[in-house]
N, C-alpha and C positions, 0 to 999 in steps of 0.2 A: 886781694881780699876786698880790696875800694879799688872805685872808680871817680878817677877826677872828674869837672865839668870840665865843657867844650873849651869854656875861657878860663882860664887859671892864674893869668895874671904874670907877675913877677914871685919866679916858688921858691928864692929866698930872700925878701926884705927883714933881715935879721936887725932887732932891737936887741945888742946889748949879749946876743945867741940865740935871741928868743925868738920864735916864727909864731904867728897866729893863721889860722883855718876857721873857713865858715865850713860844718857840714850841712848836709843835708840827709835826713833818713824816713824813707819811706816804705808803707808797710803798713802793717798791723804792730802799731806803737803808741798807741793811744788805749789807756785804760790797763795795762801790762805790766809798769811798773816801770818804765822805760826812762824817765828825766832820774828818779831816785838811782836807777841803773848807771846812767851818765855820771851825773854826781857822786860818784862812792868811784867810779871809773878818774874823771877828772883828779881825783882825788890819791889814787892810786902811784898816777902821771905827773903828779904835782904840776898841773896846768890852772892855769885862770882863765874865765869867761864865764858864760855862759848856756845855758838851755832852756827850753820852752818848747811846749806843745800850739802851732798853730794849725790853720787849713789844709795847711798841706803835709802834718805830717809834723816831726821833731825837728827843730832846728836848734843851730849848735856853733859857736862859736868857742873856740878853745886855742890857748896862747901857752906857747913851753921848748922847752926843747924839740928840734925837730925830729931825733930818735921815739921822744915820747910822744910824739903827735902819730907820728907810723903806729907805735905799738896801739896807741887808743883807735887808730880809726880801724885795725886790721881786729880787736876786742868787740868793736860795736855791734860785728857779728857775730863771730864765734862765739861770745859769752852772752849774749842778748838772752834775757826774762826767757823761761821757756813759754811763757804764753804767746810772744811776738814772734813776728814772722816779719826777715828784715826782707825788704824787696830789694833797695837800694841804698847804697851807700855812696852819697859823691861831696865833692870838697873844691875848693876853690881858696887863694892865695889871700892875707890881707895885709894889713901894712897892722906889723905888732903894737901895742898901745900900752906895753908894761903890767895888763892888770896881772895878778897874780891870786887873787881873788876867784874863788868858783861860784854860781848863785844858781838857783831853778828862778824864773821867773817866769811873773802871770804871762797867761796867753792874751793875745794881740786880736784886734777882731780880723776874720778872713774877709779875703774877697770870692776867692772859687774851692771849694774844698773839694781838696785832692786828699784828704785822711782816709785810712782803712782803720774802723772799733772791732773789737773783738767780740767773740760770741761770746757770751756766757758762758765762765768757767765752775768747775766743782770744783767742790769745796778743798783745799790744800792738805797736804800732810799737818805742816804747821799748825794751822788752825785749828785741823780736827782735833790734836792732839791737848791746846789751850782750852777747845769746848768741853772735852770730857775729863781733864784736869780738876780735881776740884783747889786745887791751889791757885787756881789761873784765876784773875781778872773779868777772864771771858767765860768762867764756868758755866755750861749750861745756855750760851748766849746765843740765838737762831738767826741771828744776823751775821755772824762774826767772820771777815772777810781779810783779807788783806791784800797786795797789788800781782800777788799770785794767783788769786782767784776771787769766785764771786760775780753778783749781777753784773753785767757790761751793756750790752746791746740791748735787756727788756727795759731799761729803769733812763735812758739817755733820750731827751726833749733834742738837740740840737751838738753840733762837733762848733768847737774843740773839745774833747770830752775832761770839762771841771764840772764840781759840784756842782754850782749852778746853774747849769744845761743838765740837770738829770733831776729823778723824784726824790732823790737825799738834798735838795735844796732847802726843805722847810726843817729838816733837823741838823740844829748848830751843834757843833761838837761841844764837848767840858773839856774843862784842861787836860784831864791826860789823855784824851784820844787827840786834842789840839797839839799837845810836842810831840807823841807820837808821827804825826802828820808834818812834823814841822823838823825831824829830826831824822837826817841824811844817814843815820846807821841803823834807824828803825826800820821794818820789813813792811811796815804800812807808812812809810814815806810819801806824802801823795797820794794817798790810797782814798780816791774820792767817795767810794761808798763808807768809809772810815766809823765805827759806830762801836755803842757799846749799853749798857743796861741803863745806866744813866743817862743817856741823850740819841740814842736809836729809835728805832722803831722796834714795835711789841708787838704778840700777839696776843690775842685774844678766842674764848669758844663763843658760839652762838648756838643754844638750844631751843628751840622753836622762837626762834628769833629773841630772845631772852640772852643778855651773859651772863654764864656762869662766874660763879665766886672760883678762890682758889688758883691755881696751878694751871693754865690751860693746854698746854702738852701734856699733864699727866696724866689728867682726865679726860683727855682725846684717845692716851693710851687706852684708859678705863673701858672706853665707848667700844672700843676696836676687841679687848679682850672679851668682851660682853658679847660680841658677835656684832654688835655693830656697824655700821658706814657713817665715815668723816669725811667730807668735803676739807682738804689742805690745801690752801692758796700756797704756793710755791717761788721758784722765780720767773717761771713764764705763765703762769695761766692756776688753774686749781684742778687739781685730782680728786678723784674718788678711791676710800680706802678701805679695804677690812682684810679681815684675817685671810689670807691662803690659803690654810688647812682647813676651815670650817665651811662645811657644803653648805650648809644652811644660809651662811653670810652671802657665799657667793653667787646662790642661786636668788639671793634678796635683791641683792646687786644688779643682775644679770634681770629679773622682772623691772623693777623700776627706773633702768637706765633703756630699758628697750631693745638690748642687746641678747638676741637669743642665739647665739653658740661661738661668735669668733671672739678668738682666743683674748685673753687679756694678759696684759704685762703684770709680772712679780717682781717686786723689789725685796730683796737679799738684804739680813742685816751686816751681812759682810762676807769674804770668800769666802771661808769657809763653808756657811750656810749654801753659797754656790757650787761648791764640791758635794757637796753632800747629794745635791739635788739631779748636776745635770754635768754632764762630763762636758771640760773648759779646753780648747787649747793652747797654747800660747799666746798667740795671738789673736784669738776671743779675749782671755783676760788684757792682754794691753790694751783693748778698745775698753773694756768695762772698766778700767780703773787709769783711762785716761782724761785728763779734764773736759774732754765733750762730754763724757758718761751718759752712751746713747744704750737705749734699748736692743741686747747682742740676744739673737735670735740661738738657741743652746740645744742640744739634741740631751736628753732625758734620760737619766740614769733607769735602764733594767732593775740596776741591784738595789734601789734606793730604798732606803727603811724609813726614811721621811719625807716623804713628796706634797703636794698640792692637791686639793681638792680635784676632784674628777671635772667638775664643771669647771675648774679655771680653764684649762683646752681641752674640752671635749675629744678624743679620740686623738688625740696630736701628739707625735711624737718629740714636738720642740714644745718648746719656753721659750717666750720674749722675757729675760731678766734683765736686769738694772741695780745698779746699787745706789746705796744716799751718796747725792749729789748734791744738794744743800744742807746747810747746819741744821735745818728743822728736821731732814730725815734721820740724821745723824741721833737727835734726841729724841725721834718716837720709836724708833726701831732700836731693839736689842740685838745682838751679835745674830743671834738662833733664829729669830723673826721671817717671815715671809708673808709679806702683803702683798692684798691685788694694789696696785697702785696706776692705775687706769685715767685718761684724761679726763676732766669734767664738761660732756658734753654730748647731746645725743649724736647717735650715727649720722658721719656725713659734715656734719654741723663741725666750726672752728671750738677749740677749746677756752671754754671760758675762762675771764681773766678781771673783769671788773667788779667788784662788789656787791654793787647793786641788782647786777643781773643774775651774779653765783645764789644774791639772795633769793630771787624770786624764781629761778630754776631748778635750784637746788634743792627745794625747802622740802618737794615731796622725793627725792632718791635720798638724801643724807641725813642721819640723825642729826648730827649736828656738824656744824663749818668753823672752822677752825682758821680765824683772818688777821689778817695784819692788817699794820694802818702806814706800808709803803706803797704806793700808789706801781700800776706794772703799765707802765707806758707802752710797750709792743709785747703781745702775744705771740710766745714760744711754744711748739710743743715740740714733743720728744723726739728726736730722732729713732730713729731705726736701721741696722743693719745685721746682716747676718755672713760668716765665711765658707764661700763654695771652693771648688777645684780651681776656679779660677780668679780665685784673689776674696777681696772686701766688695761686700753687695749692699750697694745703699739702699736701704728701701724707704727711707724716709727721711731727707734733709732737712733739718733744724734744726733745735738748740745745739749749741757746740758748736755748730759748722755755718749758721749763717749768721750775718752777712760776712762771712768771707768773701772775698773775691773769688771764682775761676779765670783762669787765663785763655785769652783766644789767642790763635793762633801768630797773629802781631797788632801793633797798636792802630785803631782804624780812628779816620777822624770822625766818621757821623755816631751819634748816639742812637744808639735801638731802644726801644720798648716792645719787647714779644711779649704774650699775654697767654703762653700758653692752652695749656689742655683742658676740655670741660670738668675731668675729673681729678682727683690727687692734683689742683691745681697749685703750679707757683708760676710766677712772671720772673723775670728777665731783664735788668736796664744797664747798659752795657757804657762804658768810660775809657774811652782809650781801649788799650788791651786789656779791660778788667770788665768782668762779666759778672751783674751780680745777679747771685739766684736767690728770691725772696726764698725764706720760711715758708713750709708748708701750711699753704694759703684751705684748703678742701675743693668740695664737689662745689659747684656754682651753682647746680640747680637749686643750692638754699637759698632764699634771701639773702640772711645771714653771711652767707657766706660769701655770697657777690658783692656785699657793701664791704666787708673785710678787704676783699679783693681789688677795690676802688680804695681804699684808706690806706692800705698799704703802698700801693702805687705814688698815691701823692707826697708820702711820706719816703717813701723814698729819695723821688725828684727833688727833696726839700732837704732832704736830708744826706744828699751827696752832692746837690749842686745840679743837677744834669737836667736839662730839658729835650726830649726827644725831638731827634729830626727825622728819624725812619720807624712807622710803626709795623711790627709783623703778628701777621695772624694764621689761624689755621685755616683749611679749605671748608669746612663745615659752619655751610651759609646759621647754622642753631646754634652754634656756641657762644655760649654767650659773653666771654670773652673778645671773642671774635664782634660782636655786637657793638660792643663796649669801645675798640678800637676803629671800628666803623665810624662810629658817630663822631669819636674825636677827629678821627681823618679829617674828617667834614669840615669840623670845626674850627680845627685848626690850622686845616688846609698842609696837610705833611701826607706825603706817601706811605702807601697799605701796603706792603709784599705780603701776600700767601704764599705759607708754607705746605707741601703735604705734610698730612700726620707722621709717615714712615719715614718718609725722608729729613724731616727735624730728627726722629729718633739716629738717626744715622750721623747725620752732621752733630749731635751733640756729643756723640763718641770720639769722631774725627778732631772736634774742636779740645777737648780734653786731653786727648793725645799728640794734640797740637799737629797734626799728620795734615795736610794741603795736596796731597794726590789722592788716587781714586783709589778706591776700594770695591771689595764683594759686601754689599750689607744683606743680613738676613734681620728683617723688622719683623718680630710674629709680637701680637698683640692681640687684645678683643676685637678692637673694632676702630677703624678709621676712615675718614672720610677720602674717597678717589679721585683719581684727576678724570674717571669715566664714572664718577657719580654715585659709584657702588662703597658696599662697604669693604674694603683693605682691610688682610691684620695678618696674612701671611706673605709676605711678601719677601724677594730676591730683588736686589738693585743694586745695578752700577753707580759707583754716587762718589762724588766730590761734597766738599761743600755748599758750593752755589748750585747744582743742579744732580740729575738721577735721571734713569733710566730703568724703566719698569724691565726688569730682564724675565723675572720667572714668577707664580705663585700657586698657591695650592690651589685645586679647583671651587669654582663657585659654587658653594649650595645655600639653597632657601634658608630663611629665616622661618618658620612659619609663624603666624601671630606677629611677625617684624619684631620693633625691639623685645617686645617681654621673652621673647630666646635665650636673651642675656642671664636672666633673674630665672628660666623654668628651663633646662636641661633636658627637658624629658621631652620635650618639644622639637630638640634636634634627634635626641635619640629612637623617638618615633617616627622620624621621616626615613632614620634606615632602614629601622625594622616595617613598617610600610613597604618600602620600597623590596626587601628579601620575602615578605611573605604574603604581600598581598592582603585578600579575603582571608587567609588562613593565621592573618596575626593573632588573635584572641585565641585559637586552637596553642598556636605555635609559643605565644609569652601571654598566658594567663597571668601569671603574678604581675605581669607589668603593665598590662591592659587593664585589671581591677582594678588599678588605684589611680589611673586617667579619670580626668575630669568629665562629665557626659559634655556629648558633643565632639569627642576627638576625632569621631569618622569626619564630620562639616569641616573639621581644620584641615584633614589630609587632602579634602577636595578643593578648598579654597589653595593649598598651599599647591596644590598640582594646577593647577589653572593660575598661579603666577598672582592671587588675590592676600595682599597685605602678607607679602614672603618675597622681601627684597633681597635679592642675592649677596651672600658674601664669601670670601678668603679667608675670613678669621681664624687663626690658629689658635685660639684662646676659644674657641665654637668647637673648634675637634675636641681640644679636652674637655667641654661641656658634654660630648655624645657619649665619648669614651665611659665619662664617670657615671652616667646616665644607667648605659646599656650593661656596666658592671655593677647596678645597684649602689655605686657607692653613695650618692648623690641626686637627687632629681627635682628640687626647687635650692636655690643661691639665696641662704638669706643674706648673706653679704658679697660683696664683689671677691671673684677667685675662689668660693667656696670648694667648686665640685673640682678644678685643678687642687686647687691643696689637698683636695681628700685622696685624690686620683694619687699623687706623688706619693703621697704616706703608706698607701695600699701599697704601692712599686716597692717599696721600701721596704717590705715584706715575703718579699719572693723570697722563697729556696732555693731557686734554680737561676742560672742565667735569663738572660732574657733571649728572645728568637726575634729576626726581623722578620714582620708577618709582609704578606703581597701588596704592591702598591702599584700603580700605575703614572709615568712619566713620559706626557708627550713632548718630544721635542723636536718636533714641527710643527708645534701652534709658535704665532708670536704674538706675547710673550710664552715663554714655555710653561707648562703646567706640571704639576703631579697631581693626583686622581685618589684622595685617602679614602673613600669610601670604601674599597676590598677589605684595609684594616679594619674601619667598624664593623663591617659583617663577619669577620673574621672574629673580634671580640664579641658580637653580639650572639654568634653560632651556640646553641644549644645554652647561654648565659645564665639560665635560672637552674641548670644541673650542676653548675659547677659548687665546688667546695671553694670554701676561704682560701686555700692556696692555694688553688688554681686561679680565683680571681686576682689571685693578687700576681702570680706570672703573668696572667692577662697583660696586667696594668703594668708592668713593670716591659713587656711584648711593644706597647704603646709607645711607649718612651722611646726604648730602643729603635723602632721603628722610625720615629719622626726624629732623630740624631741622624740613622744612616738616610734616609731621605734628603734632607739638609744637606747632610757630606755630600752626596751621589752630585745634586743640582750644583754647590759650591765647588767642588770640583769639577764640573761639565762647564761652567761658566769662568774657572780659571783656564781651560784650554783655549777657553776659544777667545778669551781678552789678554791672558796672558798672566793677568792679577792674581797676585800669591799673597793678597794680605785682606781679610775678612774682619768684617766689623758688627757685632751681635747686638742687639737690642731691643727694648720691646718688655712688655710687661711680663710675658710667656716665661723669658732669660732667669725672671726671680726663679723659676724651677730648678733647683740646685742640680737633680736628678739627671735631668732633660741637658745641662751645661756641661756635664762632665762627662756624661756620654757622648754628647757632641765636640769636646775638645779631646778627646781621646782620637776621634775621626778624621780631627786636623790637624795632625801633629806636623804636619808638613807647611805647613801657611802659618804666616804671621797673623795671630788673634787679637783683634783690640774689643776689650771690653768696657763696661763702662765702671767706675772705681770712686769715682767724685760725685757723680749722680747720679738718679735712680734712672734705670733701663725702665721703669714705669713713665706714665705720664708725667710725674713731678722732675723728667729732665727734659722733656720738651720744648719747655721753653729758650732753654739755651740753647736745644737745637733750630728754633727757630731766627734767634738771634745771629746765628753764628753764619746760618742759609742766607740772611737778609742782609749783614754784610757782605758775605763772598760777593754778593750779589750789586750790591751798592759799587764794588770796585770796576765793574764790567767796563 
């Protein structure tokens, strides 16, 4: 259960019977309640010594019998805080010194920190239970935490994590949150965010910048029953809130935040309200009501007699739901309640987090903001995940989950800094075998978002100790990212590795499954930049971690217009119909030619003469035709539109689905497949069809591009031999598309990604994990 050090000395210098041990325990032990844990432990053992939080983690000195030194060190795991995560447990021999005494004592300054803090936890059983208590102390209190849960990682200035390296620095406890703090049987033993009505922090409303008199969570309730929007500061950043049920709210919402149709998250005043709504199972509810409490992506009750406004997700057969996660949701939401409970922040942009800025951005979406006066040192926002066929699908890492560490594959001596994807950006800075993947960083083409992106960086290097000696970037001379790590190169004179786009998505699968042989990767994505200059995003590769081999991809087709294809759908799906009908398209798809822009014969000709229609792979481009030519879809106001709509239509079929015609050369090298048969195949006669015929269509689509996949991943295990395939890529979030495709490979070992997003926000680890393999050469 332990592991001694290398030198251990003489392992029994017995005082008397007495042995003493120094431990050591590293991990996620800091901020978890982990010295109180010790101490009530020691105490158990009747041993003396001591404990402390330094740089590197818990250290521990402990003197007793040497039966009870076993049982404590083989306890430090087994019974450790559920918030901590012990990595290590080792020990080494001392010469006994009779104390018989246990103490916690202050932390010592570091030299290198090797600590792992915790995310931010929700809020406890315990506490919740004191909050809505009215006999409790804490009745009502929107702070009230304890070493079980609560702010960790957004409120902490510097490690060793005590109050004074966090924003609970400027408020002194009163006496009874002081013996509380100071009393080894109490549950807030060391509980640095430690607070209470009399000496915490409070909140307050702000109506047109004015504070209101009164109660300010009741009359925040008031605003929201009214039909209103509250801006709630939280513990990583501020939300925007109203009712769920009332269309009027959320179509108010939905104009002033500039958000015209993708879905928004609802928070649930508790399960129940989530039964009610949206069918849970197992383990959805253990993710919603475990202390990450991420946003669990829920498939939508048929039979529901009380649902959501229609505009919360337009036409969507999921909910992104959540429940209160800190004390203050706990007090605005009643059991029954359903709110949008949405980040504060326009599309694209990081979620706001500072006061000043909520003030002045917010002032025209929220009636009124509802603030506190603890200060949020790093911006959190919400994670995301949703459960496929093939396990837990991250699709947003953060709050709850970072900075955790990820594990590479073993401990490397250079440090990396990857920088990630242009879009759904997070970076990368890697310590030994621990890989940390910032918080969802956003899109970089904001401002905003690219200076986030530079402050989180440095904060991190400062805040784990690490200075990079390898920096990796992607191949896409415009990211700006990539930019960013160019200049330092320069600057600081360290080595650049470029990664491809696909082959980071690869290796960050490999590196989470810790796997160091090769693999079949299938990378389908939007759009990535090539090692021949094009755009990538369906792509087949032989791949290690340090390097890949382009084996197979979908065939290239134009862009026309180049990027805006991305964002207008109808762009590709006119290049098919074009190409089936020629002159006779307007005869052949009236409906779909009327509602073209003028000018779209000049773009057929530009794009057939190879003018500003740079070829791509994209697999995420075929679901754009697809949803296009079946009407589902034909302008992306947000990234993934016309694939989500596409899988939802699938979702709807009566009948099976049919593999429609594809073509597969396998005498080019690299090998291709030819989807273009399927779209004309979809496209064929597409304005006669009925609703459920479009929706076999779509559902034809899916099925198709799974057996396709299969066919090439089994054509490329014969001829390598590799019977173990590794999935990623933004396309993978298609829960549809995944479990048709794992039905096909039931024979091959599947590695999928489980710890980070198969989108761009795992990237970066894949580029970290490429750029060591590589460092080892």
């Amino acid at each position: 259960m332990y592991a001694p050090c290398a030198d251990v000395g003489n392992t029994e210098m017995a005082k008397g019977g007495r042995v003493r041990r120094a431990f050591r325990v590293s991990g996620i032990v800091q901020g978890v309640g982990f010295r109180p844990f010790v101490y009530r432990l020691a105490l158990r053992y009747a041993l003396g010594g001591w404990v402390l939080n330094d740089s590197a983690g818990v250290g521990i000195e402990a003197e007793g019998a040497a039966e009870a030194l076993d049982a404590f060190a083989a306890a430090l795991r087994t019974e450790a805080p559920l918030a901590a995560v012990v990595a290590s447990v080792t020990f080494s021999e001392l010469p006994p010194t009779g104390e018989e005494v246990f103490r916690i004592l202050p932390s010592p300054a570091g030299t290198v920190a090797r600590t792992l803090v915790s995310p931010d936890l929700a809020v406890c059983a315990d506490c919740r239970c004191e909050i809505l208590s009215e006999a409790d102390r804490r009745h009502g209190y929107a702070f009230t935490n304890c070493t079980n849960c609560g702010p960790r990682y957004s409120i902490i200035k510097g490690v060793p994590y005590d109050r004074p390296l966090t924003s609970m620095a400027s408020f002194r406890m009163c006496p009874a949150c002081q013996r509380e703090y100071d009393d080894p049987a109490d549950r807030r033993f060391h509980a640095q965010p430690n607070a209470c009505t009399d000496c915490g922090p409070a909140y307050r409303l702000l109506v047109g910048g004015v504070e209101e008199e009164g109660d300010p969570l009741a009359r925040a309730r008031e605003i929201i029953a009214e039909g209103g929007i509250v801006a709630v500061k939280g513990i990583g950043g501020y939300h925007l809130a109203c009712d769920a049920r009332s269309e009027e709210a959320v179509c108010r919402l939905r104009r002033r935040k500039h958000r015209e149709a993708k879905a928004l998250a609802v928070m649930a005043g508790s399960m129940g309200a989530v039964y009610r709504l949206c069918t849970v199972s197992e383990e959805e509810e253990r993710w919603l009501t475990s202390s990450a409490a991420p946003i669990v992506l829920l498939r939508r009750r048929t039979d529901a007699l009380d649902g959501v406004a229609e505009s919360v997700a337009p036409g969507n057969a999921y909910l992104g739901v959540l429940l209160p996660y800190a004390p203050v949701h706990l007090l605005l939401l009643a059991e029954d309640d359903l709110w949008v409970m949405t980040s504060a922040n326009r599309s694209g942009e990081p979620i706001i987090y500072e006061d000043a800025a909520a003030q002045e951005s917010l002032a025209g979406i929220a009636d009124a903001i509802l603030v506190h006066n603890r200060e949020i040192v790093h911006r959190v926002d919400d994670s995301v995940l949703r459960m496929t066929a093939g396990g837990r699908l991250m699709i947003r890492r953060s709050r709850g989950f970072a900075p955790t560490p990820l594990a590479l594959p073993s401990p490397k001596e250079r440090a990396v800094l990857a920088g990630g994807a242009e879009l759904k950006n997070t970076f990368c800075l890697t310590r030994g075998a621990e890989a940390f993947l910032s918080e969802h960083i956003g899109d970089l083409m904001e401002r905003s978002v690219l200076a986030s992106f530079e402050a989180t960086i440095a904060h991190y290097e400062q805040f784990f100790e690490v200075q990079p000696e390898v920096l990796a970037a992607d191949l896409h001379p415009a990211y700006l990212s990539g930019q960013y790590l160019t200049a330092r190169a320069a600057r600081e004179e360290l080595p650049l590795v470029r990664v491809q786009h696909h082959h980071a998505h690869i290796a960050a699968v490999l590196a989470e499954h810790g796997y160091e042989g090769r693999v079949l990767g299938a990378a389908f994505d939007g759009t990535g930049y090539g090692a021949d200059g094009r755009s990538w995003g369906g792509e087949f590769l032989i791949a290690d971690c340090k390097d890949y081999k382009r084996a197979a991809h979908f065939a290239y087709l134009p862009l026309p217009g180049g990027d805006r294809a991305a964002m207008e759908p109808w762009r590709m799906a006119l290049w098919v119909l074009h190409g089936m009908y020629g002159e006779e398209l307007e005869r052949r798809a009236p409906q779909f030619t009327a509602e073209l822009p003028a000018g779209w014969q000049l773009l057929m000709q530009a794009t057939a003469a190879g003018v500003s229609a740079p070829l791509t792979s994209s697999a995420g481009r075929l679901f754009d035709a697809a949803a296009a030519l079946l009407g589902v879809c034909r302008m992306n106001v947000y990234e993934g539109q016309a694939a989500i709509g596409l899988e939802l239509l699938a979702r709807r079929a009566r009948r099976a689905g049919a593999v429609l015609p594809y073509r597969v050369n396998r005498t080019a090298e690299p090998m291709v497949i030819d989807f273009v048969p399927v779209l004309r195949a979809l496209a064929d006669d597409a304005e006669r069809l009925t609703d459920e015929e479009r929706a076999g269509r779509a559902l034809d689509f899916h099925v198709t591009m799974a057996a396709a996949a299969a066919e090439m991943l089994g054509v490329l295990a014969v001829q390598t031999g590799l019977r173990t395939a590794a999935l990623s890529g933004g396309v993978f979030q298609n829960a549809l598309l995944l479990e048709q495709l794992l039905v096909r490979l039931g024979d091959f070992r599947v590695l999928l990604p489980h710890l980070v997003p198969p989108n761009d926000g795992g990237i970066a680890y894949g580029q970290a994990a490429a750029a060591l393999a590589r460092m080892e050469e």
